[in-house]
N, C-alpha and C positions, 0 to 999 in steps of 0.2 A: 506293785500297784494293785495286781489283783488279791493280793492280803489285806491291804489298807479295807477296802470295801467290804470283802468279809467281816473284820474285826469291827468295824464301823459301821457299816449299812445298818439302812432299815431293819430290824429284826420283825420276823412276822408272829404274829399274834396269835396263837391257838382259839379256833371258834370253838363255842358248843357244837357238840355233837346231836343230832337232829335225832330224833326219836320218833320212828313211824309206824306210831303205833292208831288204831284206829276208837275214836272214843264214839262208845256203844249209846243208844237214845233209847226209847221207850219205843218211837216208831221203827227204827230198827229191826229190833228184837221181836216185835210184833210181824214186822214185814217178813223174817225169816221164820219164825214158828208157825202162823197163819196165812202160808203163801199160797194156798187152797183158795183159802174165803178170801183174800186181796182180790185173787184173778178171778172169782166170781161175779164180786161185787162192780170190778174196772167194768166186767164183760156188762153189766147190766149199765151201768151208767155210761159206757161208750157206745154202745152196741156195734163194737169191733174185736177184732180178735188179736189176742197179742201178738206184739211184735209191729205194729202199724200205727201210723203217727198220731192219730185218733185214741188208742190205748195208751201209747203210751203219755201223753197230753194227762190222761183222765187220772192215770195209777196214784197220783199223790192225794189227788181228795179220796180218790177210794178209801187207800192207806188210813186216809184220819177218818174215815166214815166207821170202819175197822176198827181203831183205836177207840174212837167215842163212845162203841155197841159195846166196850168190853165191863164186863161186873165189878165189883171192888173186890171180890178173888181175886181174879181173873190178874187185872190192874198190879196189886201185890206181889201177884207172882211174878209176873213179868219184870217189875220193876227190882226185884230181887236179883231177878237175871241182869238184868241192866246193871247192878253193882257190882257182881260178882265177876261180868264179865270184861267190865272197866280195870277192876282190881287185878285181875288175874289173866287169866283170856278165855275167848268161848272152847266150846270141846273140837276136835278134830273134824266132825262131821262139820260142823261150821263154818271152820277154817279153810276147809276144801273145795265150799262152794264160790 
């Protein structure tokens, strides 16, 4: 009996394999390289200090207040980072944090 069911039963289906990898943005990359000027900009427009629900509420407009002020260098390079680190992955120091 218990062969009948091996040989016959349901067979199960092999899924895709999930892939976790993490895909990099512009505000990202910005957020990591200019995490100076984010937490200056948060601290002006919240007028609180990180780590508190007030900061952290404010960090995302910061973030794109950040990204908006950046020049069309600036912009370029970063978005260059952005490919690069989609394609491949960022460097170790990045990795780590």
């Amino acid at each position: 009996m218990k062969h009948w069911f091996y040989n016959n039963g349901r067979q199960r289906t092999d899924r895709n394999k999930v892939k976790y990898t993490k895909c990099w943005t512009l505000k990202l990359v910005v957020g990591f390289m200019k995490k100076a000027e984010v937490q200056e900009v948060c601290k002006e427009l919240t007028n609180s200090n990180p780590g508190t629900r007030e900061y952290i509420a404010g960090y995302q407009k910061a973030l794109g207040r950040v990204v908006e002020d950046l020049d069309e260098d600036e912009e370029t390079k970063y978005q260059k980072l952005v490919t690069e680190w989609n394609q491949r992955s960022p460097p170790m120091e990045i990795q780590r944090k």
